[in-house]
Each structure stands twice: as C-alpha cells, then as structure tokens.
ROVORO-121376 format. One line per field, with one value per residue (C-alpha): residue in one letter; x, y, z. Coordinates in steps of 0.25 Angstrom, whole numbers, plus 5000, padded with zeros to 4 digits. Each point is the difference from the previous one (the first is absolute). Layout:
N
rest	c(A, ...) .
px	c(X, ...) .
py	c(Y, ...) .
pz	c(Z, ...) .
***
This chain:
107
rest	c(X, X, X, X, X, X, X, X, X, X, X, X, X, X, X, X, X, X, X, X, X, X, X, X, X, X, X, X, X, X, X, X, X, X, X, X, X, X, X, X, X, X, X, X, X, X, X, X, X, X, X, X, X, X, X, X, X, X, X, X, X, X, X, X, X, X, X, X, X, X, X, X, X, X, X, X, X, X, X, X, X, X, X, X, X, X, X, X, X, X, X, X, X, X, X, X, X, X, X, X, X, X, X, X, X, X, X) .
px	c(4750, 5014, 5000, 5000, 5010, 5008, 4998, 5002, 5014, 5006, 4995, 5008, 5010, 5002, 5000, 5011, 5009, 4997, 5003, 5016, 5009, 5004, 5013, 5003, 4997, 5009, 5012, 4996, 5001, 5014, 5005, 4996, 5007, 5011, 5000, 4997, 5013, 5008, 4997, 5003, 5014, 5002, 4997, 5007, 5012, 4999, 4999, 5013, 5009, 4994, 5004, 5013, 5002, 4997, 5009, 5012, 4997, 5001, 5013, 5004, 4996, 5006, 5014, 5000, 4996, 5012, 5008, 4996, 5003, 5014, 5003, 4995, 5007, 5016, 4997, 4997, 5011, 5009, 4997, 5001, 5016, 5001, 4995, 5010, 5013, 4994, 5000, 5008, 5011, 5003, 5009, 5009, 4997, 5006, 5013, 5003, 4998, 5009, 5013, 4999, 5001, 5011, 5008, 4997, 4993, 5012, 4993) .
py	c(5025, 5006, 5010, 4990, 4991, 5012, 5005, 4987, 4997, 5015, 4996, 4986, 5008, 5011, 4988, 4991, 5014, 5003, 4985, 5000, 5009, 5013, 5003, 5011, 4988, 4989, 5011, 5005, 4982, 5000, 5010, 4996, 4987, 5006, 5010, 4988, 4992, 5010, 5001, 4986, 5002, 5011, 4992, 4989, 5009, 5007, 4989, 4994, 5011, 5001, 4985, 5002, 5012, 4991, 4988, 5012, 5005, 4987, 4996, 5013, 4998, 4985, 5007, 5008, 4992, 4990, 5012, 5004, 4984, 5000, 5013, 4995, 4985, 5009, 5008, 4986, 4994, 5014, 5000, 4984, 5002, 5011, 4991, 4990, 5008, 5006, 4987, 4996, 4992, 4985, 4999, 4993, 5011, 5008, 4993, 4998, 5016, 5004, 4989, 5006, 5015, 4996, 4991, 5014, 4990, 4990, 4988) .
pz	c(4810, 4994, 5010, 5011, 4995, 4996, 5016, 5003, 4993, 5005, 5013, 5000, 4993, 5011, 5009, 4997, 4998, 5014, 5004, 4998, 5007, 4993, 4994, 5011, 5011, 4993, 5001, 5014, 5004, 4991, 5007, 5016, 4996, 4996, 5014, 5006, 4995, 4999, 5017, 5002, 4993, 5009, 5013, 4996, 4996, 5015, 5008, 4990, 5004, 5016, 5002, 4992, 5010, 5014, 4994, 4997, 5013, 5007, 4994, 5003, 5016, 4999, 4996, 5011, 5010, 4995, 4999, 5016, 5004, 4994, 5008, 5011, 5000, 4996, 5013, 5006, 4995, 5003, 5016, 4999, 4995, 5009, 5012, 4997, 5000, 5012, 5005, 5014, 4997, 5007, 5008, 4992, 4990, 5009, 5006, 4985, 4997, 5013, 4995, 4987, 5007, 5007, 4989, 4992, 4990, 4997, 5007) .
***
C-alpha cells in the first residue's frame, strides 16, 4: 500500500508540474507582448509621420496654387491696364488733345 500511495503522490506530483506553463514559456509570452507592442508603436508612429507628410505636402501644393493665381490674376490685371491706355480716344478726348497741341499746352 505505501508503494502505491507513494506512486500515486509522484504521479499527481509530475502532474500538476506539468500542468502550468514553464519558466522558458512565460519569458517566450513576455517577450512576443513586448514585440508585439513594440510593433504597434511602430505603426502607429509611421502612419504619424505619413499623414504628417501628406498634410505638409498639401499645404505645400495649397501655396503653390495661390502662388500660381496671384501670377495669373497681375498678368490679368497688367494686359487689362495695357488695354486701357490702348484704348481709342472719344472724340471730345481728342479735339481737347489737338487745342492743347496747338496752344503748346497754355490753354
């Protein structure tokens, strides 16, 4: 009978050991949580700095466009002025023009 209890209690002894998780598994789980955070960081960092990048860039293409338009409109406004000196003259305009050619300006 004390063999058999004594078989009996290694047994349940050998049993519970190899119930729980060994000390080499609990440090391989610590340290896939720790790859697994560290990852997450990293993605989350990446994705940080690629939308910080698209909203430079946009602000960056915003500028040039407003850039482009003010270039455009002070052309616009250039030939407009351009137009207008180009302009032909009434006819008063121009019976005004001729008196002061011939006063030599004095009237």
């Amino acid at each position: 009978m004390k063999k058999l209890f004594t078989l009996v209690l290694a047994g349940g002894m050998m049993a519970f050991y190899a119930c729980g998780p060994s000390k080499a598994e609990l440090e391989a789980k610590a340290k896939a949580t720790q790859d697994s955070i560290h990852m997450a960081d990293s993605l989350a960092q990446a994705e940080a700095a690629a939308k910080a990048q698209a909203i430079a860039d946009s602000t960056a293409a915003a500028e040039a466009a407003a850039k482009e338009k003010m270039r455009a409109d002070s052309i616009h406004m250039a030939d407009s002025l351009a137009a207008l000196k180009n302009k032909p003259k009434s006819m008063i305009q121009k019976k005004k023009e001729e008196a002061k050619k011939a006063t030599s300006g004095r009237g």
